[in-house]
C-alpha positions in Angstrom: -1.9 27.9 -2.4 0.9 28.7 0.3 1.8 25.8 2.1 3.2 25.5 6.0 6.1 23.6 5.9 7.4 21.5 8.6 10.8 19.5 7.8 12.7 17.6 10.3 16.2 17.1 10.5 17.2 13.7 9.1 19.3 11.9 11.5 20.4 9.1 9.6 21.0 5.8 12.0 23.9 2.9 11.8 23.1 -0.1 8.8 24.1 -2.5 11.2 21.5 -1.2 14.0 18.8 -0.5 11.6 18.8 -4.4 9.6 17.9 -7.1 11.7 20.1 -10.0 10.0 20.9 -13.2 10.2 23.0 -15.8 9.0 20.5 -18.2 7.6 17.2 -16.2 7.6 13.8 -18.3 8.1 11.6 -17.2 4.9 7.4 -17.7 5.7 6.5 -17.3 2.4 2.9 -17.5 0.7 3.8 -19.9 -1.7 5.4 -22.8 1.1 1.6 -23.2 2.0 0.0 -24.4 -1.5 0.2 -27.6 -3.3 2.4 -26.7 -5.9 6.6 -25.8 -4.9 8.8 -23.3 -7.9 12.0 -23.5 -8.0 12.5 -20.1 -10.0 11.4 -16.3 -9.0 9.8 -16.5 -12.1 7.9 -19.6 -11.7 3.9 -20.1 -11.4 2.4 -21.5 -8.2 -1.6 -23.5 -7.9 -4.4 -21.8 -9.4 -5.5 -19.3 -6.9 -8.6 -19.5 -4.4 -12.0 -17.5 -5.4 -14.1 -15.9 -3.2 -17.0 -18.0 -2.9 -19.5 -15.4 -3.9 -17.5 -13.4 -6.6 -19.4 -12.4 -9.2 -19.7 -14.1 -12.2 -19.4 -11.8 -15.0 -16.0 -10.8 -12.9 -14.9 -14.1 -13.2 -11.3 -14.8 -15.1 -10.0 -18.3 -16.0 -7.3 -20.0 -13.5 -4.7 -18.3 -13.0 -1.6 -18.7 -10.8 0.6 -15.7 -8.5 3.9 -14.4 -10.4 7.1 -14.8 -8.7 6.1 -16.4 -5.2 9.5 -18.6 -4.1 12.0 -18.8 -1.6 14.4 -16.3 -1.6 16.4 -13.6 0.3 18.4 -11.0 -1.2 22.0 -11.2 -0.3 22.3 -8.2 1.6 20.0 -9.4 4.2 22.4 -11.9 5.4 25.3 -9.5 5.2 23.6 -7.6 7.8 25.2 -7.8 11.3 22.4 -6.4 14.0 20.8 -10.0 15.2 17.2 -10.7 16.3 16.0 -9.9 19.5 12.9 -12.0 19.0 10.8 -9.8 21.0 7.5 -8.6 19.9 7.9 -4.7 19.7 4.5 -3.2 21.4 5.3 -0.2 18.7 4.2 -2.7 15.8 5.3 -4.4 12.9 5.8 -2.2 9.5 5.6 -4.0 6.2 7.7 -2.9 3.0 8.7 -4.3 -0.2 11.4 -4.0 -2.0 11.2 -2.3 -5.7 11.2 -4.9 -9.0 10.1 -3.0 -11.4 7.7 -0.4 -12.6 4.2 -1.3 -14.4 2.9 1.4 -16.5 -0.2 1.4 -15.0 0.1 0.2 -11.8 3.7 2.3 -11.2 5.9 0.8 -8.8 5.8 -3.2 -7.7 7.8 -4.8 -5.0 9.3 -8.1 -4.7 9.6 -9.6 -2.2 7.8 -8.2 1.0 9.4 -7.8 4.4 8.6 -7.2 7.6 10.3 -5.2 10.5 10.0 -3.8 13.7 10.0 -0.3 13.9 13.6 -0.2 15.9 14.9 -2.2 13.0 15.1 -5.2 14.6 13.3 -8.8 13.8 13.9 -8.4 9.7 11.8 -11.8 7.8 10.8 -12.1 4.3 6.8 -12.4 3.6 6.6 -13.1 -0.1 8.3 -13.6 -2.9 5.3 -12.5 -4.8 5.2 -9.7 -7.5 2.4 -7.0 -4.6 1.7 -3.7 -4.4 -0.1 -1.6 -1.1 0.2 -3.8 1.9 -2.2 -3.2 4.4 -2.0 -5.0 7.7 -5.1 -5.6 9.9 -6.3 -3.7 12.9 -5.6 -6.9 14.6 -2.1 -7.3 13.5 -2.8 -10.9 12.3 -2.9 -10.5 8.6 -2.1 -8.5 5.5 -4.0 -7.3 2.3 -2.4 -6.9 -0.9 -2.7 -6.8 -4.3 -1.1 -9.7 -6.3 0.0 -9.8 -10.3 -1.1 -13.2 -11.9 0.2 -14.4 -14.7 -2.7 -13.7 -16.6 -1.8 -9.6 -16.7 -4.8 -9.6 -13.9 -4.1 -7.9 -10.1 -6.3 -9.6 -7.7 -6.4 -9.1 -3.8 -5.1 -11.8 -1.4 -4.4 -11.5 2.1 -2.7 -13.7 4.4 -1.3 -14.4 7.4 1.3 -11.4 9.0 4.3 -14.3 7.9 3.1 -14.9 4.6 1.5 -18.1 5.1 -2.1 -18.8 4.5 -2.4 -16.8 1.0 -5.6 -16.6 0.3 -7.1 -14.7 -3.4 -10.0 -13.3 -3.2 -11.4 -11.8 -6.1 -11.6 -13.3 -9.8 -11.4 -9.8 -12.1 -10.6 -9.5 -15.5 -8.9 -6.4 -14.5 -7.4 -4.6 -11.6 -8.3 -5.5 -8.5 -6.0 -3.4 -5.8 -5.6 -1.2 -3.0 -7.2 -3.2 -0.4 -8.2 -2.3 3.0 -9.2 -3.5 6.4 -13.0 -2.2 7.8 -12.3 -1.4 11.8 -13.5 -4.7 13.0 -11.6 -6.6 10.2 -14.9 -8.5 9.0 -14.4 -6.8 5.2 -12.4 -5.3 3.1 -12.6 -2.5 0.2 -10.5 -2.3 -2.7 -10.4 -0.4 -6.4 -11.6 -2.1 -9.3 -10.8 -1.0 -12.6 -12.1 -2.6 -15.8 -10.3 -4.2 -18.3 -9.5 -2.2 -21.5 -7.4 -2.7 -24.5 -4.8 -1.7 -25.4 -3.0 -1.2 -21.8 -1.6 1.2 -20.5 -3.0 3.6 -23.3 -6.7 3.1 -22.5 -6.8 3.5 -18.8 -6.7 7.4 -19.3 -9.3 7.1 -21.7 -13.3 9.2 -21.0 -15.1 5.9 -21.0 -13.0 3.6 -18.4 -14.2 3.5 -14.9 -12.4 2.5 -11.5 -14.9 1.5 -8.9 -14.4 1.3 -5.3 -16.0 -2.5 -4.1 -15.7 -4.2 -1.0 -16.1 -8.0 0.1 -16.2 -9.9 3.1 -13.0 -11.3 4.5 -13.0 -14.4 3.2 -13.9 -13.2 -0.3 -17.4 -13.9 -0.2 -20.2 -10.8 -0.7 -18.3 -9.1 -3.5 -20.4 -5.4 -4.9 -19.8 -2.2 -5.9 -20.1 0.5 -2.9 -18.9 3.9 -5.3 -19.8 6.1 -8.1 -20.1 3.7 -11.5 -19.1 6.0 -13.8 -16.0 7.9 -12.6 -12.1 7.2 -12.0 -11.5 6.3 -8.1 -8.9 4.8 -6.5 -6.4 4.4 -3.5 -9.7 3.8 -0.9 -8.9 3.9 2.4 -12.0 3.2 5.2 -11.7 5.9 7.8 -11.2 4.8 11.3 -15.2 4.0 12.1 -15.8 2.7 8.9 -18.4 5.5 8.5 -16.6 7.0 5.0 -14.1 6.4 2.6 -11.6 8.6 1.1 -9.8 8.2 -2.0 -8.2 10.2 -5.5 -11.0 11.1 -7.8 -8.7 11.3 -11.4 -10.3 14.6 -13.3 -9.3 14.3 -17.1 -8.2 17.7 -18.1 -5.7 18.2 -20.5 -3.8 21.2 -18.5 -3.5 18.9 -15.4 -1.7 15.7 -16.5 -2.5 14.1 -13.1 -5.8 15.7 -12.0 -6.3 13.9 -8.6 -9.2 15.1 -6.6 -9.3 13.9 -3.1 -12.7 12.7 -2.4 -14.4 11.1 1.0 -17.8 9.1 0.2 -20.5 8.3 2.8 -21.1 4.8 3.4 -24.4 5.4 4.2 -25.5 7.8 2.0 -23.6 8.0 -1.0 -22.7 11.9 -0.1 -19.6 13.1 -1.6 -17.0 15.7 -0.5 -14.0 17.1 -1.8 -11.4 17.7 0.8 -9.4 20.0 -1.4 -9.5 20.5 -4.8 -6.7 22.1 -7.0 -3.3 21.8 -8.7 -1.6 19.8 -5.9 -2.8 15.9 -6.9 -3.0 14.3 -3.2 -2.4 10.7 -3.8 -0.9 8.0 -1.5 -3.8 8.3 1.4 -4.2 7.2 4.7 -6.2 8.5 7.9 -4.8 9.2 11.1 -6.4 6.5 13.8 -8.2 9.2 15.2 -9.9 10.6 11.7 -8.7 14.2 12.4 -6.0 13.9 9.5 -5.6 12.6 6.2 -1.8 12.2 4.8 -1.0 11.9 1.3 1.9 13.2 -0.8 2.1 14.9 -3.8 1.9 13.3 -7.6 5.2 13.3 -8.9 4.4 15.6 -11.5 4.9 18.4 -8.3 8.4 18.3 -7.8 9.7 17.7 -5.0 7.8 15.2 -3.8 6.3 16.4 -0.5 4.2 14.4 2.4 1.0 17.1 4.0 -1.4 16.5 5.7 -5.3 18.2 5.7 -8.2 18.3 8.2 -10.5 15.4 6.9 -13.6 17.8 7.7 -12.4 20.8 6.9 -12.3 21.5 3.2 -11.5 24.9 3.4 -7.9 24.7 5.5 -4.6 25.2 4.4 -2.5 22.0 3.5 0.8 21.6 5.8 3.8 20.0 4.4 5.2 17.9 7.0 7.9 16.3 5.0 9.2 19.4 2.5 12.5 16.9 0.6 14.3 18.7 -2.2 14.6 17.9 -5.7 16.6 14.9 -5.2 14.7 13.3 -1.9 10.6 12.8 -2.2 8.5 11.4 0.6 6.3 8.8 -0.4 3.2 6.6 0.6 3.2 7.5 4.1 1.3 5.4 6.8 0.2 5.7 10.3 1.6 4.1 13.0 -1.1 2.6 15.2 -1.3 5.0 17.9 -1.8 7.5 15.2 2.1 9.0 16.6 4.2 8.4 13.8 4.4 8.1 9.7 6.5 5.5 8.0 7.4 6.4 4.6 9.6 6.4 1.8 12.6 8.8 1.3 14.2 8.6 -1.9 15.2 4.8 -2.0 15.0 4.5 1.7 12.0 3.6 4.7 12.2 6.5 7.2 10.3 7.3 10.3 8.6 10.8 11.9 6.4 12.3 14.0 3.2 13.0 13.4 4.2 16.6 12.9 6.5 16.1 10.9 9.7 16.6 13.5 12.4 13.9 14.0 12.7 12.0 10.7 15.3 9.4 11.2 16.0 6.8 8.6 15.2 3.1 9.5 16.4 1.8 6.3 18.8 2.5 3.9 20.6 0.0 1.5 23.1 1.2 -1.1 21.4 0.2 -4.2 18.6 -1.5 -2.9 15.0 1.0 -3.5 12.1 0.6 -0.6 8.1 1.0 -1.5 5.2 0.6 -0.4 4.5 1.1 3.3 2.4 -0.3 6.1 2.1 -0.7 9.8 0.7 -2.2 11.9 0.0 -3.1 15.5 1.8 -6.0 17.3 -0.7 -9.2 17.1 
């Protein structure tokens, strides 16, 4: 399939205007707000909070957060740009920082930051081992997924600092890729089932990912997708009417075999958005529901970010961020007013338009790698 290809110049702005540092940084971490202090990254914190109606057949023994203390990597405070303090009405976008990769889950960040989209007002979140932040349509908190020492991922959200940590679900498995309904009352998120042995048996016929969803305070807990396929990477469309997400297709000439899929809510209708060769994976609408983004498995060098009609299956995908070989785009988000896409660029945060034209680079630390992306309006 041709693709349109938009690619913006990269203009590439100062470190010391895009970090905002300070000498002594003030850390609101998750783990300052339970019972039990760590005084390692690699230490355990209390046994986490179930959702009150969380199925019982779901349920795991007590099990405590990986990784959640105080700390600050050094090159924060070698920054130079100070704080301004002031909350930017452009939003808050939240990114972690890479630890290491998990052979199933692929890339997790440690710890989480947040910053202001002119690269100002730089704070730690978490210390936490997360994946896929998601912030609220009311700026006030975040969603994430959380490793447990266990070998479970459970979703927890807290408050847009870090305090408040709250986990929500109980799984034997993997529960991840949360996200916010419109009003903020629930949340959906992919839950795939234990198997044995990991990583091996996740691409295996008979193991299932299921999209579920739960109340915001954990409570309400069900399945609301297809039992018996592979989906994940939900993401509620802006009027919490559908919900699109990668459909994996097990065929042994596509390694990847991601189908983009939207589900109605209502109905249980299905929908492929496009279907071939390309593996969309990464999603997220535009505010409006005209657009979702997504970029390209890995197995598609390079690395591109597109863009596709969400009710137009039959349209051509457009490349909006085209890279090279040596610089992807990944795990684009929306900014609020649906204007701009936060993203990563090989290692780096960067910003553009919403057509893909003036990608600047908000972040870039020699040595330091930048995933998982989120944004979010100002609370």
């Amino acid at each position: 399939m041709s693709l349109r290809t938009r690619v913006g110049s990269v203009r590439r702005m100062s470190f010391c205007r895009l970090i905002a540092a300070v000498a002594a940084i003030t850390v609101a971490l998750s783990g300052c707000d339970v019972p039990t202090e760590v005084a390692s990254k690699t230490g355990s914190v209390a046994p986490n909070q179930v959702g009150p109606d969380a199925s019982a057949s779901l349920a795991s023994p007590a099990a405590s957060p990986v990784g959640c203390v105080d700390w600050t990597p050094t090159w924060v405070a070698q920054a130079s740009h100070p704080n301004d303090g002031v909350p930017d009405p452009a939003g808050r976008i939240v990114f972690g920082m890479w630890d290491h990769d998990d052979p199933v889950l692929g890339q997790v960040v440690s710890p989480l930051f947040a910053i202001d989209p002119d690269g100002s007002d730089l704070a730690v979140v978490t210390g936490c081992q997360v994946e896929r932040p998601r912030i609220s349509h009311d700026g006030k908190r975040l969603a994430f997924s959380i490793a447990m020492d266990d070998g479970t991922w459970q979703v927890a959200t807290s408050a847009i600092d870090g305090s408040d940590r709250r986990i929500l679900t109980s799984t034997t498995g993997l529960a991840e890729m949360p996200d916010w309904a419109p009003d903020d009352s629930w949340l959906s998120y992919a839950l795939t089932e234990r198997c044995d042995p990991l990583p091996a048996c996740i691409d295996a016929p008979t193991t299932h990912s299921v999209i579920w969803r739960m109340n915001a305070d954990g409570s309400g807990q069900r399945a609301i997708g297809s039992p018996d396929t592979f989906d994940r990477e939900p993401r509620l469309s802006p009027d919490g009417r559908e919900i699109v997400f990668d459909r994996r297709i097990l065929d042994p000439s596509n390694p990847v075999g991601l189908v983009l899929t939207i589900r109605d809510l209502a109905t249980g209708e299905e929908r492929r958005v496009f279907a071939n060769d390309f593996d969309p994976e990464h999603l997220d609408w535009s505010p409006d529901g005209e657009w979702i983004i997504y970029n390209m498995a890995d197995n598609h060098p390079p690395v591109v970010i597109g863009r596709m009609p969400s009710h137009d299956p039959s349209a051509t995908p457009e490349v909006l961020y085209g890279g090279d070989d040596a610089h992807h785009g990944i795990k684009p988000a929306y900014s609020p007013d649906g204007l701009r896409i936060v993203f990563g660029c090989e290692g780096s945060i960067c910003l553009m338009d919403a057509d893909g034209s003036n990608v600047v680079v908000l972040m870039d630390v020699p040595g330091v790698g930048f995933n998982h992306f989120a944004w979010g309006r100002t609370p």
